[in-house]
N, CA and C atoms as an extended XYZ file, in Angstrom:
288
Properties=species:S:1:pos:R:3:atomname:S:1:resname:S:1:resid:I:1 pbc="F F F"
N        -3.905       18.055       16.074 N   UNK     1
C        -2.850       18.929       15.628 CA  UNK     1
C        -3.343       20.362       15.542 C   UNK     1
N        -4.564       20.490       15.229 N   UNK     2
C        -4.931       22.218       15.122 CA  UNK     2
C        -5.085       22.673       16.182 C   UNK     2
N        -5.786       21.779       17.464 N   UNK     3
C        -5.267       22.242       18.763 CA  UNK     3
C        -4.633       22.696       19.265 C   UNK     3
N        -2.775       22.124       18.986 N   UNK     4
C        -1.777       22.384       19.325 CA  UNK     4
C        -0.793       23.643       18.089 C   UNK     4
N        -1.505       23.736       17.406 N   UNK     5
C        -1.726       24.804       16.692 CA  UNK     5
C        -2.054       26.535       16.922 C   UNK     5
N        -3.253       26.064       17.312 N   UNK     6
C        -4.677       27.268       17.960 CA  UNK     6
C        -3.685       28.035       19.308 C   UNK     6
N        -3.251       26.929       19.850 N   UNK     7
C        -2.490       27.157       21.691 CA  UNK     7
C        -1.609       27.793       21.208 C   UNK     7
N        -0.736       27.211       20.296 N   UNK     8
C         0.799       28.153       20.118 CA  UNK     8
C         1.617       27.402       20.769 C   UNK     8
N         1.622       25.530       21.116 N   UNK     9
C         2.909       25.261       21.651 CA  UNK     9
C         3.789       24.567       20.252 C   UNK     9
N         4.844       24.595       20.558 N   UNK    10
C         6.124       24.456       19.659 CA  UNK    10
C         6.060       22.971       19.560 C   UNK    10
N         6.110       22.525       18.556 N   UNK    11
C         6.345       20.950       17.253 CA  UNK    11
C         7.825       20.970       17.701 C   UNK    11
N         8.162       19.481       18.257 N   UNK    12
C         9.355       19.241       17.523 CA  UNK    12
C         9.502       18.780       16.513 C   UNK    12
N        10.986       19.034       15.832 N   UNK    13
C        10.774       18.574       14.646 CA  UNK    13
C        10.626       17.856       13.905 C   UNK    13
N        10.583       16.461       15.141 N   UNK    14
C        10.210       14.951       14.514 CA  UNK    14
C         8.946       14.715       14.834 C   UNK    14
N         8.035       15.440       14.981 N   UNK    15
C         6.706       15.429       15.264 CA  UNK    15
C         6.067       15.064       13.812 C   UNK    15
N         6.235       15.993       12.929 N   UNK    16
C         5.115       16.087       12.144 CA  UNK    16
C         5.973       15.010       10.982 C   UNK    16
N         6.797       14.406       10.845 N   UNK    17
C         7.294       13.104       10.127 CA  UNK    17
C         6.248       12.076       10.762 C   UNK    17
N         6.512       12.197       11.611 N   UNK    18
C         5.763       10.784       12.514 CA  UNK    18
C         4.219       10.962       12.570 C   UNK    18
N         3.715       12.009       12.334 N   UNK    19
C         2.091       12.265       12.917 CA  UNK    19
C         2.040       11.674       11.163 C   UNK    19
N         2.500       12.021       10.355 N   UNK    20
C         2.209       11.959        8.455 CA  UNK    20
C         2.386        9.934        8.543 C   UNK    20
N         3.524        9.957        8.898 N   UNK    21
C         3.322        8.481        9.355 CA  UNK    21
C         2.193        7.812        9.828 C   UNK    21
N         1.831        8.103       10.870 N   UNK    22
C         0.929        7.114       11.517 CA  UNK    22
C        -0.463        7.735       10.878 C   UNK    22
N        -0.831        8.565        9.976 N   UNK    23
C        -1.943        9.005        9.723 CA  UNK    23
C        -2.035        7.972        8.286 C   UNK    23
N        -0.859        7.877        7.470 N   UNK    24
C        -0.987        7.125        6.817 CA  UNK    24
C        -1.362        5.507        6.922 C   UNK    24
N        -0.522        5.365        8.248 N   UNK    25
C        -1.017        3.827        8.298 CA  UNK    25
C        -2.339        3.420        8.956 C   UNK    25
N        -2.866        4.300        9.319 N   UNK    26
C        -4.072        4.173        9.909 CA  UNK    26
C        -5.136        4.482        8.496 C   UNK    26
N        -4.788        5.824        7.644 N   UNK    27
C        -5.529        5.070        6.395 CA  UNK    27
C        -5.693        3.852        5.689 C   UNK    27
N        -4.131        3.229        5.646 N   UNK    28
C        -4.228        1.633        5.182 CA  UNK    28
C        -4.852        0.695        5.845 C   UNK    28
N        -5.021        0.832        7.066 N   UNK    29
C        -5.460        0.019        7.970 CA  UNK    29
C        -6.711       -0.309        7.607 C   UNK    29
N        -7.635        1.544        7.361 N   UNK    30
C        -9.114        1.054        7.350 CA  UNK    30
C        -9.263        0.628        5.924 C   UNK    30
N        -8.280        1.047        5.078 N   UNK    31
C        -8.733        0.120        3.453 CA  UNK    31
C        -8.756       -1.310        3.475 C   UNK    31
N        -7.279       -2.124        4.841 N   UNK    32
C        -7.776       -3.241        4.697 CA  UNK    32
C        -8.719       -4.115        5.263 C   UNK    32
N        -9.494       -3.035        6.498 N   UNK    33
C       -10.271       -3.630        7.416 CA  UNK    33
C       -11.833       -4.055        6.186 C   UNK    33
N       -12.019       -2.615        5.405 N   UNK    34
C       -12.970       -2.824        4.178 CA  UNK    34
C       -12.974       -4.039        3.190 C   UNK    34
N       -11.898       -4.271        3.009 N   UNK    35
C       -11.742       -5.261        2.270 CA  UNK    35
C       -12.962       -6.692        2.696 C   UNK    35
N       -13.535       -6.946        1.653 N   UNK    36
C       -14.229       -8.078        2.329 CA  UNK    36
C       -14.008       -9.818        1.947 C   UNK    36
N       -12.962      -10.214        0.861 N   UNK    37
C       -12.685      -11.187        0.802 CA  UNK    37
C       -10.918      -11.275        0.534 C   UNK    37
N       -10.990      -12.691        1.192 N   UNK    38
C        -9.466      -13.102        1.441 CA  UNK    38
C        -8.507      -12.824       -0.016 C   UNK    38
N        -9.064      -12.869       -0.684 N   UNK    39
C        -8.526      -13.239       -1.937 CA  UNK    39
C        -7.653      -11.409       -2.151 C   UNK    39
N        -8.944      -10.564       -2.191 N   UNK    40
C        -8.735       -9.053       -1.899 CA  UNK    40
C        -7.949       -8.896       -0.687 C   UNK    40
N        -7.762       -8.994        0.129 N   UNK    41
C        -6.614       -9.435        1.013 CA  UNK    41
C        -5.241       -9.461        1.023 C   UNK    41
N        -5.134      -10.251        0.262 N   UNK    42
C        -3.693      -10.837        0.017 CA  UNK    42
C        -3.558       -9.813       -1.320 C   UNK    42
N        -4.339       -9.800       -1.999 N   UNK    43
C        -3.885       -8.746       -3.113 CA  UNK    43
C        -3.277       -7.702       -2.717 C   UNK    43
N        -3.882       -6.728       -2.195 N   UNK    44
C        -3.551       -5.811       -1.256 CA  UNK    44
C        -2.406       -5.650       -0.267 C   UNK    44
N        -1.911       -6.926        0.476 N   UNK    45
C        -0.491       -7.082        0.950 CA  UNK    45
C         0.416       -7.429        0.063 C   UNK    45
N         0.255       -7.801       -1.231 N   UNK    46
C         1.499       -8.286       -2.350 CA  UNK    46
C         1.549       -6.998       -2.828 C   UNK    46
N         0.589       -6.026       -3.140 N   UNK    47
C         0.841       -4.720       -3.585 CA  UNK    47
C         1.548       -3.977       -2.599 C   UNK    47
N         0.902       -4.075       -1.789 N   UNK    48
C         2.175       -2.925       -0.614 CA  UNK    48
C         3.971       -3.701       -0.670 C   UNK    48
N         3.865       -4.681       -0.807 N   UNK    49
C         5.322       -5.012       -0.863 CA  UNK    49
C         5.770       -4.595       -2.202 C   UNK    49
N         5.403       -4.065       -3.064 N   UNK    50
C         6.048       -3.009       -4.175 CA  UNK    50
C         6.369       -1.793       -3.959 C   UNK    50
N         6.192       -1.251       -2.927 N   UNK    51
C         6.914       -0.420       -2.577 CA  UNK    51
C         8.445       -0.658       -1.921 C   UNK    51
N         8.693       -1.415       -1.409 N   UNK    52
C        10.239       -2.160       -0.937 CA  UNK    52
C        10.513       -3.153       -2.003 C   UNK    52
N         9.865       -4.120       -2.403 N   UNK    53
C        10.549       -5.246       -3.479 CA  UNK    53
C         9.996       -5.109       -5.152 C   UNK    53
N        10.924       -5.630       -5.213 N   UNK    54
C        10.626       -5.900       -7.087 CA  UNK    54
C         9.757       -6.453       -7.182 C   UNK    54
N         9.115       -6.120       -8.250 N   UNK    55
C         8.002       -7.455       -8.830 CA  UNK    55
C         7.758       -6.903       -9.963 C   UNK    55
N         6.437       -7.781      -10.679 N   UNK    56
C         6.013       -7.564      -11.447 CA  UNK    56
C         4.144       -7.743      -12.008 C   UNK    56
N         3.830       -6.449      -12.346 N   UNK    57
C         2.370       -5.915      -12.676 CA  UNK    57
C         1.844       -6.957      -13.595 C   UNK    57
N         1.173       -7.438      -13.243 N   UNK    58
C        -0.004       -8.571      -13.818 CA  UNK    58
C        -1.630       -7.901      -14.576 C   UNK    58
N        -2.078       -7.695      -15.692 N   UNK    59
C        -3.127       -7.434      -16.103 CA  UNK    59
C        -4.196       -8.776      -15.779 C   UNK    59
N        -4.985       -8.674      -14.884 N   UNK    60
C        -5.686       -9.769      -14.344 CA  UNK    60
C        -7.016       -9.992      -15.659 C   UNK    60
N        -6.736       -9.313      -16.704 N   UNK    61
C        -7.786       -9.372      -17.669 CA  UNK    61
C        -7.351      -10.333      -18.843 C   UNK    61
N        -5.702      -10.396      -18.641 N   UNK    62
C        -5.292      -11.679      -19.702 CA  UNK    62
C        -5.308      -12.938      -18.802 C   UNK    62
N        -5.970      -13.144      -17.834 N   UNK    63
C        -6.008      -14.542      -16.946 CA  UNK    63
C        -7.282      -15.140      -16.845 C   UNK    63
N        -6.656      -16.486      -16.759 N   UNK    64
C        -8.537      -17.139      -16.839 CA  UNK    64
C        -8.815      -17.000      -15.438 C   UNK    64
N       -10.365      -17.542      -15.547 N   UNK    65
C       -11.067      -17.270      -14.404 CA  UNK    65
C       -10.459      -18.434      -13.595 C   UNK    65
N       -10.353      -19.542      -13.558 N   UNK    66
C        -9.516      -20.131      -12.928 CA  UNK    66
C        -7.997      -19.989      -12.664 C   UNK    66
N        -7.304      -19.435      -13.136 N   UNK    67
C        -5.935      -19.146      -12.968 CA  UNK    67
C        -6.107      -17.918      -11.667 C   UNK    67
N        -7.308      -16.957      -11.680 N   UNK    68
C        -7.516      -15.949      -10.390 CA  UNK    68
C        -7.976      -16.585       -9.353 C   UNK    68
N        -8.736      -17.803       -9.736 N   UNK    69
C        -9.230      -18.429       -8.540 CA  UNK    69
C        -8.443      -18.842       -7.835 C   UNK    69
N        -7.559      -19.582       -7.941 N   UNK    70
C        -6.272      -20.632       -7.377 CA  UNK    70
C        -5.360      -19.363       -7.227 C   UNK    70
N        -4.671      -18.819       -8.109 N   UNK    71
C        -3.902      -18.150       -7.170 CA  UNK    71
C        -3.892      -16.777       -6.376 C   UNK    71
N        -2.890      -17.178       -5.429 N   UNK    72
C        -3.486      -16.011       -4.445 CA  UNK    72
C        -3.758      -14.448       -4.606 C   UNK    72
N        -2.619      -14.293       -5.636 N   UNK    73
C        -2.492      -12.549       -5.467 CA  UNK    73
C        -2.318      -12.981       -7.421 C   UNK    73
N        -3.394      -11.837       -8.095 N   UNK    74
C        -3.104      -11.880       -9.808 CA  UNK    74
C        -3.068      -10.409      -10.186 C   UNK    74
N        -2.503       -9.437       -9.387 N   UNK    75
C        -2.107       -8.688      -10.104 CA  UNK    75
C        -0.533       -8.331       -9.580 C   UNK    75
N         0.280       -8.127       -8.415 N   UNK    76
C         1.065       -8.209       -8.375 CA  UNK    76
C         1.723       -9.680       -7.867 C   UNK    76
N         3.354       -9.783       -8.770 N   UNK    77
C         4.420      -10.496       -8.020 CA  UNK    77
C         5.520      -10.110       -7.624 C   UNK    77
N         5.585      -10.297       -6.537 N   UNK    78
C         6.651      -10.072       -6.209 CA  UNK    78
C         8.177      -10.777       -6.661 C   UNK    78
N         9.170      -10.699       -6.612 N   UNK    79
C        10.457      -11.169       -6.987 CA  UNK    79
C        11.689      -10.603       -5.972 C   UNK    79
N        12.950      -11.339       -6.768 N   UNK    80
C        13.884      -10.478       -5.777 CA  UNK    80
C        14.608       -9.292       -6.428 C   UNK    80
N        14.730       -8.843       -5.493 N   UNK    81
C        15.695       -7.554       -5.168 CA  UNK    81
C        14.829       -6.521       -4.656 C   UNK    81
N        15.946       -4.888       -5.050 N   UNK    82
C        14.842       -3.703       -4.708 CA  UNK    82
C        14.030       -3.033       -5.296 C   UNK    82
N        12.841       -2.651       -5.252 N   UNK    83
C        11.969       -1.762       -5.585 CA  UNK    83
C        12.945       -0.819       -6.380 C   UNK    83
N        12.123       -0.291       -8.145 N   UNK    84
C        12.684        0.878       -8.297 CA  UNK    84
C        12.053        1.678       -8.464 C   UNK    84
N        12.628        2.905       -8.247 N   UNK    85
C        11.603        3.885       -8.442 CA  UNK    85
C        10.123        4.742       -9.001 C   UNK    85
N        10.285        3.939      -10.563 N   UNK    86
C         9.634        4.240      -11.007 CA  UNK    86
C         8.280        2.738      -10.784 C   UNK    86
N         8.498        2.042       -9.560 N   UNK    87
C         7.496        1.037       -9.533 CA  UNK    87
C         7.149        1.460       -8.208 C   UNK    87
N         7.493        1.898       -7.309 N   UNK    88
C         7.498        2.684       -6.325 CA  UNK    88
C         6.146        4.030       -6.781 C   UNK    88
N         6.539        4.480       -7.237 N   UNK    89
C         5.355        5.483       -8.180 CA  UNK    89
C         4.283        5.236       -8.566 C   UNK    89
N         4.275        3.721       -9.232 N   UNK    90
C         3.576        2.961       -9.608 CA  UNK    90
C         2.466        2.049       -8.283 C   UNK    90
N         2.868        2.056       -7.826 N   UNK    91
C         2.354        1.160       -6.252 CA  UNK    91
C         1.521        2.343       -5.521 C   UNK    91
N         2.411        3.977       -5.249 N   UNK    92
C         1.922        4.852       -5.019 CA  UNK    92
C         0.250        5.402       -5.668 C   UNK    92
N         0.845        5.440       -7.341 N   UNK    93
C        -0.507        6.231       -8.030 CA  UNK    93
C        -1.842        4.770       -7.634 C   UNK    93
N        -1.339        3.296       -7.113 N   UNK    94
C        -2.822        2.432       -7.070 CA  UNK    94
C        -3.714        2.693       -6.183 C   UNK    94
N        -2.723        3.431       -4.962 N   UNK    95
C        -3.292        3.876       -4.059 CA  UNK    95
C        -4.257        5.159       -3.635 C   UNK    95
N        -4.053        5.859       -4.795 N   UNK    96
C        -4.523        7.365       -4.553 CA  UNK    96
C        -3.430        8.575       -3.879 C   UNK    96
């Protein structure tokens, strides 16, 4: 992009939506490539679905050590309906 910057050619204007896009998902990508166990895994995909669905925030510090073992994802659940905003925010600030 500073390339096309430096030159002076003209952005359309759906350029830089889409470049913010794919820069983002390519950050997620390498957080989940880091990830090194399954368990961290799936955590990590039940959290991104708080940004579109409801759920609900789990303190993994009131759970036994067996209750994290067995199940898959202990800090978020998901549920139905839509995401609201202020969990949306919430999903956002886990991320940085």
């Amino acid at each position: 992009m500073k390339i096309v910057e430096v030159l002076g050619y003209p952005n359309d204007k759906g350029l830089m939506p889409h470049y913010h896009r794919t820069k983002t998902l390519l950050n997620l990508l390498g957080i989940y490539k880091g990830l090194k166990s399954p368990h961290d895994k799936v955590t990590f995909k039940n959290t991104l679905k708080g940004l579109y669905q409801n759920g609900l925030f789990i303190n993994p510090k009131n759970l036994s050590k067996k209750f994290i073992e067995i199940e898959s994802c202990s800090t978020f659940v998901p549920i139905d309906g839509e995401a609201s905003p202020e969990q949306v925010e919430k999903v956002k600030n886990l991320f940085g």
